[in-house]
C-alpha positions as CSV (number, residue, x, y, z in Angstrom):
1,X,55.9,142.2,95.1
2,X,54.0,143.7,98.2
3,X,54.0,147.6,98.3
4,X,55.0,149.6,101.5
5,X,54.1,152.9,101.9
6,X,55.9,156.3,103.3
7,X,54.7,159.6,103.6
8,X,56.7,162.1,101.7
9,X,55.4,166.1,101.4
10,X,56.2,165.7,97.4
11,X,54.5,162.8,96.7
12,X,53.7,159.0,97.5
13,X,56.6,157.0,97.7
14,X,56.2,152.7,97.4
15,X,58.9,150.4,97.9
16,X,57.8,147.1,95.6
17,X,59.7,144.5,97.9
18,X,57.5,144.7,100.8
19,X,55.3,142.2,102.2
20,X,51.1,142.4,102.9
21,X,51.5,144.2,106.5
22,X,49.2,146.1,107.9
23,X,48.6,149.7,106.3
24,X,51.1,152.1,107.2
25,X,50.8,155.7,108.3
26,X,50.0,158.0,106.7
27,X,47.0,157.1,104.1
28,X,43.6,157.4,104.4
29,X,42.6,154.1,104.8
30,X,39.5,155.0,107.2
31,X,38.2,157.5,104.3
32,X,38.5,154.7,101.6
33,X,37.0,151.8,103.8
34,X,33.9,154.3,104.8
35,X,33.6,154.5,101.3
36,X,33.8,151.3,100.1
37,X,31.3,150.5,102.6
38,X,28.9,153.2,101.6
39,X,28.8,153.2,97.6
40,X,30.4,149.6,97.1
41,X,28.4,147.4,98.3
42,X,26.5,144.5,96.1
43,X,23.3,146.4,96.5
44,X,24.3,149.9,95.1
45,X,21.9,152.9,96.8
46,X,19.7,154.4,94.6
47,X,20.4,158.1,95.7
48,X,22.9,159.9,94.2
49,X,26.9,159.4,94.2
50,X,28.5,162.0,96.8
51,X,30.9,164.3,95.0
52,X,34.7,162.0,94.6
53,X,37.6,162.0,92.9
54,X,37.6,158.7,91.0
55,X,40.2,157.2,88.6
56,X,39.2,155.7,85.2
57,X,40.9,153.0,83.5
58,X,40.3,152.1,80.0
59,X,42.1,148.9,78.1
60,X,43.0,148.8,74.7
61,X,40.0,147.5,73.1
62,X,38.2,150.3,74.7
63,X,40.7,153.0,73.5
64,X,40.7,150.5,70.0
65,X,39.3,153.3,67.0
66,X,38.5,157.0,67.5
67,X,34.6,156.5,67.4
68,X,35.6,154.1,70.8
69,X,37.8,157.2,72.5
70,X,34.8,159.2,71.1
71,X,32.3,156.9,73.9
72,X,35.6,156.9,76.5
73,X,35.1,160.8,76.5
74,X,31.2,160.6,77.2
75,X,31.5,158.6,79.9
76,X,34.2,160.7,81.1
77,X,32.7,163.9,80.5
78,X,29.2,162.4,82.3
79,X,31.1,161.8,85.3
80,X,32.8,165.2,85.5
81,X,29.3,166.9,84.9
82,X,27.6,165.0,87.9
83,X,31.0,166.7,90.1
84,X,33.1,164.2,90.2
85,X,37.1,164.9,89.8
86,X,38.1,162.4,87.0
87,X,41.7,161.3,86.3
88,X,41.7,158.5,83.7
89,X,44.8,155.7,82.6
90,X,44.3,154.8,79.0
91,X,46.2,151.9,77.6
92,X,47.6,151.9,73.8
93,X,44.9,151.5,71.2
94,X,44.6,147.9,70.8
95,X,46.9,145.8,68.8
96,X,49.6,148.9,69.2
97,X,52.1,147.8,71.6
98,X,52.5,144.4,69.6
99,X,52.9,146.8,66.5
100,X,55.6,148.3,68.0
101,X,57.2,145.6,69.4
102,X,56.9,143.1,66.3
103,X,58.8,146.3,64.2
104,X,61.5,146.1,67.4
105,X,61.7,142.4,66.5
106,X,62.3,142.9,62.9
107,X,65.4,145.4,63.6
108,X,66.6,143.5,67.2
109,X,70.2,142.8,67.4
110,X,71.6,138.7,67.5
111,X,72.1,138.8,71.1
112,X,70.0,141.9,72.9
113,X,71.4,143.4,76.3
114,X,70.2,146.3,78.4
115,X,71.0,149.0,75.9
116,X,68.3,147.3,73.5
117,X,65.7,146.5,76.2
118,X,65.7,150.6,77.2
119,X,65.1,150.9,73.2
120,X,61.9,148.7,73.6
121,X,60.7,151.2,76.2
122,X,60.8,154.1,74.5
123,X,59.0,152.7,71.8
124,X,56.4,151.1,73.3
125,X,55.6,154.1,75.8
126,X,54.4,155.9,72.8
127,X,51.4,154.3,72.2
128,X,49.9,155.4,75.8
129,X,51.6,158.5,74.8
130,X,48.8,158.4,71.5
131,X,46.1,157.2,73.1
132,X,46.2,159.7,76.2
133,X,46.5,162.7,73.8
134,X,43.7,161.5,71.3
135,X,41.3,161.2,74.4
136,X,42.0,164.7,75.7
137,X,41.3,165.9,72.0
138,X,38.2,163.9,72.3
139,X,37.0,165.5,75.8
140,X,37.9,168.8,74.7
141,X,35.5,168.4,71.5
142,X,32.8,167.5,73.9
143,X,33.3,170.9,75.7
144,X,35.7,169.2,78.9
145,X,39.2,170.6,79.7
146,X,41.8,167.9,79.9
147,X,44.9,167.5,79.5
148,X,47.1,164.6,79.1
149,X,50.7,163.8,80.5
150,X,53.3,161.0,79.8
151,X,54.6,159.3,83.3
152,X,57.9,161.1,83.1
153,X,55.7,164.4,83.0
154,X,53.8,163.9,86.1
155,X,56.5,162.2,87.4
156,X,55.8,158.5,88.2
157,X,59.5,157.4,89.3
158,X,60.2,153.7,88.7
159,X,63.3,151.3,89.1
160,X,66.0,150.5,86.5
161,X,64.2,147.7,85.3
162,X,63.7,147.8,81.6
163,X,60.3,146.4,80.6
164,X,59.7,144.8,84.0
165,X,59.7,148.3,86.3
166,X,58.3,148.6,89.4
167,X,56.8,151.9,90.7
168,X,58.4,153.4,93.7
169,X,57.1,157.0,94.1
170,X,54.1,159.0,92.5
171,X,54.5,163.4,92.6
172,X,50.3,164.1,92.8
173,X,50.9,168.3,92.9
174,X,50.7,168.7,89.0
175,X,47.7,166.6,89.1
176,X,45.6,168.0,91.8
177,X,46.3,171.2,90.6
178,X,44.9,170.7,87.2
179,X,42.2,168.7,89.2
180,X,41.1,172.1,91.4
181,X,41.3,174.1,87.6
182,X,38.2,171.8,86.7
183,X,40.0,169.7,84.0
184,X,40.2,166.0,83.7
185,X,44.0,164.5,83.5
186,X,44.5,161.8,81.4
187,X,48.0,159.5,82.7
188,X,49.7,157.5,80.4
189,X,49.6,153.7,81.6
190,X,52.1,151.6,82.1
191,X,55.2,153.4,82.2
192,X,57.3,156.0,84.1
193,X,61.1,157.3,84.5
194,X,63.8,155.9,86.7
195,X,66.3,158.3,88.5
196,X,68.5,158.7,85.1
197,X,65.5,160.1,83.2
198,X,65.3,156.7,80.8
199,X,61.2,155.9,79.9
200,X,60.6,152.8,81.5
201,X,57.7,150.3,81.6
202,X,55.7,147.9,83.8
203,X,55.3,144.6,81.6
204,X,52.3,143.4,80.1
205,X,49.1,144.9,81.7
206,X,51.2,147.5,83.4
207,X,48.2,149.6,83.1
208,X,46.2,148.1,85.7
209,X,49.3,148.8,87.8
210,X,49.6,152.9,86.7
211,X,45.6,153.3,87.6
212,X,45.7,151.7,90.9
213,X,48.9,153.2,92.5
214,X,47.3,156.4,90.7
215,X,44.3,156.0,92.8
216,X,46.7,155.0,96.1
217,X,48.9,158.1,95.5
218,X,45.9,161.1,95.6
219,X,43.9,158.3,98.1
220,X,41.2,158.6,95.4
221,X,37.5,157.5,96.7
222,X,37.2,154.9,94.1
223,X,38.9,153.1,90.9
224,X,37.0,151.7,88.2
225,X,38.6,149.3,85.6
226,X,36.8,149.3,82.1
227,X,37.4,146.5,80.4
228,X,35.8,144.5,77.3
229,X,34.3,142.1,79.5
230,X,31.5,143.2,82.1
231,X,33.5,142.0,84.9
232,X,35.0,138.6,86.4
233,X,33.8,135.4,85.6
234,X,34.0,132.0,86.9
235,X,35.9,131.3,84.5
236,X,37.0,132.4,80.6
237,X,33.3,132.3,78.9
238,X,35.4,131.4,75.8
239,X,36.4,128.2,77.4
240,X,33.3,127.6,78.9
241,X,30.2,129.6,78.0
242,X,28.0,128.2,80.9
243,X,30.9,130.0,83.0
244,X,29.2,133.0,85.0
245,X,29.7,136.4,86.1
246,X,30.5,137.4,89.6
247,X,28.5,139.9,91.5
248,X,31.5,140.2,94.6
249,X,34.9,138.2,94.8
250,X,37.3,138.8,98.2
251,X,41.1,140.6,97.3
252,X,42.0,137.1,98.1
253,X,40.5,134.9,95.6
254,X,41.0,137.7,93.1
255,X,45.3,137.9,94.1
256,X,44.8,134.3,93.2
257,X,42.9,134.6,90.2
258,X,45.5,137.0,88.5
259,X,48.2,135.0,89.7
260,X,47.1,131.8,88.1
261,X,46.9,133.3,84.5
262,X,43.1,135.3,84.8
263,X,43.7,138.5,82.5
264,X,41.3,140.5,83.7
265,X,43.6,141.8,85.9
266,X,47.2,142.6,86.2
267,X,48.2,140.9,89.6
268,X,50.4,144.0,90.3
269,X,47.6,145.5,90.1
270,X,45.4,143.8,92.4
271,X,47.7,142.9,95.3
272,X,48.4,147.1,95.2
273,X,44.2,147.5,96.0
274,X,44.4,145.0,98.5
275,X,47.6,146.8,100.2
276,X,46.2,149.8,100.3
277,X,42.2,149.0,100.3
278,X,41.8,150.6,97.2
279,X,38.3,150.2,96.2
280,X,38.3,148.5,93.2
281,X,35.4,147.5,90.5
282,X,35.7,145.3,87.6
283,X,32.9,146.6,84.7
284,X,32.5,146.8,81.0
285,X,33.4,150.1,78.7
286,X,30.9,149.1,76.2
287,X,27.4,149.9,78.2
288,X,26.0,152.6,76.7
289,X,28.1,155.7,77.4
290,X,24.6,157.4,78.4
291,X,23.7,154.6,81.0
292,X,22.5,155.7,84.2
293,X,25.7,156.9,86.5
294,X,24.4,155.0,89.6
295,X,23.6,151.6,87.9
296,X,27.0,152.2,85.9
297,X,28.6,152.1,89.1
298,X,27.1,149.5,90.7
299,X,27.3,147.0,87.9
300,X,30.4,144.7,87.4
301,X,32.2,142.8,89.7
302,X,33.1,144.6,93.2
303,X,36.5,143.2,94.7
304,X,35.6,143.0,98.3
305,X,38.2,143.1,101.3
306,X,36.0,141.2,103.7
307,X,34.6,137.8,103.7
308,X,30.7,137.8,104.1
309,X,28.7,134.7,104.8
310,X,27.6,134.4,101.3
311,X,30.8,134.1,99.9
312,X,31.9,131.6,102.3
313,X,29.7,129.0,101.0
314,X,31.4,129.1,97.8
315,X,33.6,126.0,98.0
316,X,35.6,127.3,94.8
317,X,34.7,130.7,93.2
318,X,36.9,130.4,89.7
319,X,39.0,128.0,88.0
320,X,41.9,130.0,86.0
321,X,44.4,129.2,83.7
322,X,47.1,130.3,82.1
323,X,48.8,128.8,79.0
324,X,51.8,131.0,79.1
325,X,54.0,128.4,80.9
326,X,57.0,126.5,80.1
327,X,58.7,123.8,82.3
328,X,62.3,123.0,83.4
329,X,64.0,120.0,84.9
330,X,67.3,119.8,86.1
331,X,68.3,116.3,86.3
332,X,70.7,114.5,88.5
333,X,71.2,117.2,90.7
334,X,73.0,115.9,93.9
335,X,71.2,116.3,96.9
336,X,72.8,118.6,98.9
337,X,72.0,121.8,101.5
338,X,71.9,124.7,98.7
339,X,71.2,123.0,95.8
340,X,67.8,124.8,95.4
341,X,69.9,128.5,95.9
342,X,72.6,127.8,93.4
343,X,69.8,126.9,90.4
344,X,67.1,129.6,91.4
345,X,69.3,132.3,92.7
346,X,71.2,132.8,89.2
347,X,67.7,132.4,87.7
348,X,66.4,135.3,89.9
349,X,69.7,137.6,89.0
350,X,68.7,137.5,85.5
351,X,65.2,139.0,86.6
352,X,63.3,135.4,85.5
353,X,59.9,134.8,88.0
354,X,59.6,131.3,88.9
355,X,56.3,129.8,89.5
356,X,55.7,126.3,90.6
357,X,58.8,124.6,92.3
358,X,59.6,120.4,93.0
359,X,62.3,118.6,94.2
360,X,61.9,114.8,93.4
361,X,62.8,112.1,96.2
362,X,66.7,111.7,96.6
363,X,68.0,108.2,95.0
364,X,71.9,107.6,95.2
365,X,72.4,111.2,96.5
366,X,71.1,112.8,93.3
367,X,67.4,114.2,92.2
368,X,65.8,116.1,89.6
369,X,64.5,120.0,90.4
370,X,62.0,121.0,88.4
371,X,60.2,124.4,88.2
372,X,58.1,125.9,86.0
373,X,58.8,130.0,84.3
374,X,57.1,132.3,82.1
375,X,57.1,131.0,77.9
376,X,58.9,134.0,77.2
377,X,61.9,133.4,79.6
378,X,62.0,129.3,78.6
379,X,64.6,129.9,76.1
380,X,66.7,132.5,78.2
381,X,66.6,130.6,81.5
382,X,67.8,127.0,79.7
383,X,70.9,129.2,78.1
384,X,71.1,130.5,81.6
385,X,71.5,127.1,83.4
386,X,73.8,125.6,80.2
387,X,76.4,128.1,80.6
388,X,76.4,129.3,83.8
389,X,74.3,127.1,86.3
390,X,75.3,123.5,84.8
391,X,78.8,123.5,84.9
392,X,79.5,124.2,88.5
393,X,76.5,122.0,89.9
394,X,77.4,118.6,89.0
395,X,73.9,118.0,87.5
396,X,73.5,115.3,84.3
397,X,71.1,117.5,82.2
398,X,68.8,120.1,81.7
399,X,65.5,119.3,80.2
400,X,62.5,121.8,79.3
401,X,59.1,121.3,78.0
402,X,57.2,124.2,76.2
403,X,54.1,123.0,75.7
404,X,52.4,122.9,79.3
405,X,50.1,124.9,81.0
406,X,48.3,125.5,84.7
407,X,45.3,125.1,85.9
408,X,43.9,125.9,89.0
409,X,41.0,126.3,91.3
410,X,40.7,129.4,93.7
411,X,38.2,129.9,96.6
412,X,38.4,131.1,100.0
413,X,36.3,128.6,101.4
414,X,38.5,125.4,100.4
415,X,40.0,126.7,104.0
416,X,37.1,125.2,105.7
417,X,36.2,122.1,103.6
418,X,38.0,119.2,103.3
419,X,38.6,116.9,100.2
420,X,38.6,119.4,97.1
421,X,41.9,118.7,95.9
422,X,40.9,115.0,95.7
423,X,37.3,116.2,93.9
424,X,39.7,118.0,91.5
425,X,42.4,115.1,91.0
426,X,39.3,112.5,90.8
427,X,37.9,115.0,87.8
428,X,41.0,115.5,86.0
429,X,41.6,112.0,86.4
430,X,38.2,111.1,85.1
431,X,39.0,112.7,81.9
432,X,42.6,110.7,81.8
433,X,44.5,114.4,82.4
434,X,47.5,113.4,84.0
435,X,49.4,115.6,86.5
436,X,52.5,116.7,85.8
437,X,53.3,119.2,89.1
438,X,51.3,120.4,92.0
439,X,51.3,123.5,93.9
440,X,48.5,124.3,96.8
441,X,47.9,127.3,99.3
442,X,45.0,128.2,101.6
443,X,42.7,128.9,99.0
444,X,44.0,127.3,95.7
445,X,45.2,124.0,94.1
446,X,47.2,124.7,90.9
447,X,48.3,121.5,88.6
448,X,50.3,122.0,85.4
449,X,49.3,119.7,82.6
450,X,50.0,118.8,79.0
451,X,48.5,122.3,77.1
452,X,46.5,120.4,74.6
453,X,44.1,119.4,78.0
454,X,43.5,123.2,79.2
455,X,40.3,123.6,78.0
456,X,38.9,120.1,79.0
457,X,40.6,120.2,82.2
458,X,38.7,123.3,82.7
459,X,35.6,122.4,81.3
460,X,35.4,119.5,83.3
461,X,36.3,121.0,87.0
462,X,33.9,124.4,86.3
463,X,31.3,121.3,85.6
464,X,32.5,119.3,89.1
465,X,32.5,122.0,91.5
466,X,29.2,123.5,90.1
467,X,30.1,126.8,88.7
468,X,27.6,126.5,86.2
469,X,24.7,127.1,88.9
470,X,23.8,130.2,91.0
């Protein structure tokens, strides 16, 4: 899910299969980083902002009613009027793109294929297409040129992938030259166009995704994501209030974060910034639209790229968790080289992420697999396995359970301390949680768990690893 980059006179192309090597040539990494350094740090300067081209992005609760585009395009128009180039990447008024969908629902064919899923597509690319045009109405009353364009307009050229496409190249001419005319361009999130011309779009926070490879493709100075929360947290404040705000978090722990189910963030999103050192900040669209641009863009969370001392003494920096998962077991598989290829490898044909993986202990040459995929793909993936994974394998059964969830902890300095997992375990323990699966890496310990224990599982580990304190 990496991004690789390749210079190209028309544009900037990505190919969304590469891995997180160092930066290729060809982008201004040097200008970005000097940037970063110079108007991103936790202790914002007090003199004014040097004159940038910055991208906005706005979620749908900002973009929610007109008298809330109305505040987007203040802010906006503040920006421009101190000199700075503004593009901005609305997403669909809130509640929208569920509106749209739910109608697709109502009308969906018994058994939908491709031709339906490039249907969904076109109707939920319209409510960016709304949203973008009502904001440059909304700048324009306020004496701003702008002017809005859908992603096959500008273009942003995706894959084939209906309602899971990946970006591969961004043309920045039209923008830059309505960018040198004065006006502010206004993107439409979360879609583009593949090579046939369809309207495609990037999944569920695709948004995210559109504003940073934005950013990437005209190697803006800065991106700033407005959001309805005032940036990232220890945790969901829903879940726990006592959870806090944090003032910096490394790309690392933040990849993490949106991996392990944190919405502030689309993942895509994130590990896109950290290719590319995208200087990223996490802040909230409901300050007042007047506040003063300097403390506006220092407030928030700043996503770092380097590991200070400070945030090396943070054992664990978040807990996240994401109830959006669904379990699988296939049972009385026999244990055999390839096994783990013939169950996942049809899974990943039919375009089905898999998260957390585990093979059980052979006994009388057979075992159970288990992994674990999205919600939304449980039903599709155990129809998969029935018909077309089952049958050839020589497995008993296949088994799913619904009702799970994840939980994790994330912090870069579990690299350097020893016995967090067990402090973890001991706490979910302590509250008679008990462990379904297990999945660590350098700086996280994921377990998935009976659903109906997310929020004291949560509770209770935010409370044991101190989150709760400064």
């Amino acid at each position: 899910m990496w991004f690789a980059w390749a210079p190209c006179s028309a544009g900037r192309h990505f190919d969304d299969g590469a891995s997180a090597a160092a930066p290729c040539q060809g982008f201004a990494i040097a200008t970005i980083q000097g940037f970063a350094e110079s108007h991103f740090s936790a202790n914002f300067p007090s003199s004014e902002l040097h004159m940038a081209l910055i991208v906005h992005k706005y979620g749908g609760t900002s973009m929610g009613s007109t008298e809330r585009i109305r505040n987007v395009a203040k802010r906006v128009a503040k920006w421009t009027r101190a000199g700075h180039q503004i593009v901005v990447v609305p997403s669909a008024m809130s509640g929208e793109t569920n509106r749209l969908l739910g109608l697709a629902k109502e009308l969906a064919p018994a058994k939908p294929d491709t031709s339906y899923s490039r249907e969904l597509d076109m109707l939920a690319s319209t409510g960016e297409q709304a949203s973008s045009a009502l904001l440059a109405i909304a700048l324009q009353a306020e004496g701003q040129p702008s002017v809005s364009y859908a992603g096959w307009q500008v273009p942003i050229k995706t894959n084939s992938a209906f309602t899971k496409a990946r970006i591969e190249s961004i043309d920045d001419v039209r923008v830059r030259g309505d960018l040198n005319a004065g006006k502010v361009v206004i993107i439409t999130g979360f879609q583009g166009v593949d090579e046939q011309g369809n309207i495609t779009t990037l999944g569920r926070g695709g948004s995210d995704t559109s504003a940073v490879a934005v950013a990437a493709a005209l190697k803006a100075d800065e991106c700033l994501i407005y959001t309805d929360v005032d940036g990232v947290y220890t945790t969901d404040p829903r879940v726990v209030p006592e959870a806090r705000r944090l003032q910096t978090v490394s790309f690392e722990e933040m990849l993490e974060m949106a991996s392990l189910g944190s919405k502030v963030l689309q993942i895509r999103s994130v590990e896109f910034a950290g290719k590319y050192k995208v200087p990223m900040r996490v802040l909230s669209s409901f300050t007042p639209w007047d506040i003063d641009i300097n403390e506006e863009a220092a407030s928030g969370t700043l996503i770092t790229f380097e590991e200070d001392e400070q945030m090396e003494q943070a054992v664990v920096s978040g807990i996240a968790f994401n109830r959006d998962e669904a379990k699988i077991s296939v049972l009385g598989v026999p244990d055999k080289p390839g096994i783990a290829y013939q169950i996942l490898g049809a899974v990943a044909d039919a375009n089905i992420e898999v998260d957390v993986i585990i093979q059980n202990l052979s006994k009388d040459g057979k075992t159970d697999f288990s992994f674990t995929v999205h919600r939304n793909d449980y039903a599709k993936t155990i129809d998969l396995l029935k018909e077309k994974v089952l049958p050839g394998l020589g497995a008993t059964e296949v088994s799913g359970d619904a009702k799970i969830c994840k939980v994790s902890i994330v912090g870069i300095g579990m690299r350097s301390h020893v016995g967090v997992a067990s402090k973890m375990f001991r706490s979910l323990s302590e509250e008679g949680i008990n462990i379904q699966m297990i999945s660590t890496s350098e700086i996280k310990t994921s377990v998935v768990i009976d659903e109906k224990y997310m929020e004291l599982a949560v509770r209770a580990l935010h409370k044991a690893f101190d989150l709760d304190q400064a």
